[in-house]
VEXDREN-2710 file (C-alpha; in Angstrom, 1 decimal):
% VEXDREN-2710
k/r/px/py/pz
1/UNK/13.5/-11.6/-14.8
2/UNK/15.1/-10.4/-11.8
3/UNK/15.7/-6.8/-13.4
4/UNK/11.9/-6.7/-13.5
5/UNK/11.3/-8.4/-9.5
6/UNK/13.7/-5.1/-8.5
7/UNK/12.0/-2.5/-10.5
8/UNK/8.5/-3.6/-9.7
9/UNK/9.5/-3.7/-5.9
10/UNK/11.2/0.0/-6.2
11/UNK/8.0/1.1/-7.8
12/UNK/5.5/-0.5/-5.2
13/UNK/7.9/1.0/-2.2
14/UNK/7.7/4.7/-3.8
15/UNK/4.3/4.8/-4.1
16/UNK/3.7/3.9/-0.9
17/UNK/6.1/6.1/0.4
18/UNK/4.5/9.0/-1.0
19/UNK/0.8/7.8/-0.6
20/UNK/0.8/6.7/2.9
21/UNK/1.3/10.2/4.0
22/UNK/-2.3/11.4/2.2
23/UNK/-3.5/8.7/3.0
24/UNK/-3.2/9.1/7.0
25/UNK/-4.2/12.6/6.2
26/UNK/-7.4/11.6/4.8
27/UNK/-7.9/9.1/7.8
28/UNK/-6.9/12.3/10.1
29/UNK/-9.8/14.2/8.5
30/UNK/-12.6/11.8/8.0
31/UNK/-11.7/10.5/12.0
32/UNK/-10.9/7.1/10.9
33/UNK/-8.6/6.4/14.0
34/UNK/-8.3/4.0/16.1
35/UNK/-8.5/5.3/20.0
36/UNK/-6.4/3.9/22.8
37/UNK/-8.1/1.9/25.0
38/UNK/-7.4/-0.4/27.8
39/UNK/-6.7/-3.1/25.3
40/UNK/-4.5/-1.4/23.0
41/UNK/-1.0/-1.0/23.4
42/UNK/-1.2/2.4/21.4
43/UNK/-1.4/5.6/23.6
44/UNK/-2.4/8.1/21.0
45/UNK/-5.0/7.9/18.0
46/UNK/-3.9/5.6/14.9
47/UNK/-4.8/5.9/11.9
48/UNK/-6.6/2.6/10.7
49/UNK/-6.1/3.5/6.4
50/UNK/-2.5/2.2/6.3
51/UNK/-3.3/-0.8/4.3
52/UNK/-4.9/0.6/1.3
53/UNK/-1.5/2.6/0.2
54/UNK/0.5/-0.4/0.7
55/UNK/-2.1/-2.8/-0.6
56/UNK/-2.5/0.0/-3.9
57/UNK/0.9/0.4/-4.5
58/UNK/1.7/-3.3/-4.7
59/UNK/-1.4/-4.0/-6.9
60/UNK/-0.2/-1.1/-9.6
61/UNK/3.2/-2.2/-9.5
62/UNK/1.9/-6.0/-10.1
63/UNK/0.1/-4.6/-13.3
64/UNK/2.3/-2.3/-14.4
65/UNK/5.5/-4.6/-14.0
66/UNK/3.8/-8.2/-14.5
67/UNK/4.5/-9.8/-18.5
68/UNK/1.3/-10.5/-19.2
69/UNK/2.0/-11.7/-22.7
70/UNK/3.9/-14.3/-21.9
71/UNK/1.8/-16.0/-20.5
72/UNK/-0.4/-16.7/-23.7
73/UNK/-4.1/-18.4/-23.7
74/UNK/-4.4/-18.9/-19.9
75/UNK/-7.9/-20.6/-20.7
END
């Protein structure tokens, strides 16, 4: 059980290591930013898209990795 906890959490941290990248690239192009105002403790444009990589990658990793099987007629 734990072997699968570590593998899950290695593949939900690669994917969002490589996705995060496009995915701030897509925010870059599409202007999905987030501009510094007087509010804000950011001093140049953010991208706002962060989320959905690491929010992706931990939902494939959950359904890729999770035993589903065992858990028999859940009804």
């Amino acid at each position: 059980m734990l072997f699968i906890l570590i593998i899950s959490f290695l593949t939900a941290f690669t994917l969002a290591y490589f996705a995060i990248p496009h995915v701030i690239n897509i925010a870059r192009e599409k202007n999905l930013c987030e501009e510094p105002s007087e509010r804000s403790s950011h001093t140049i444009s953010t991208p706002a898209l962060g989320g959905i990589g690491i929010f992706s990658a931990a939902i494939f990793s959950i359904v890729l990795w999770t035993p589903f099987r065992d858990f028999g007629n859940l009804q």
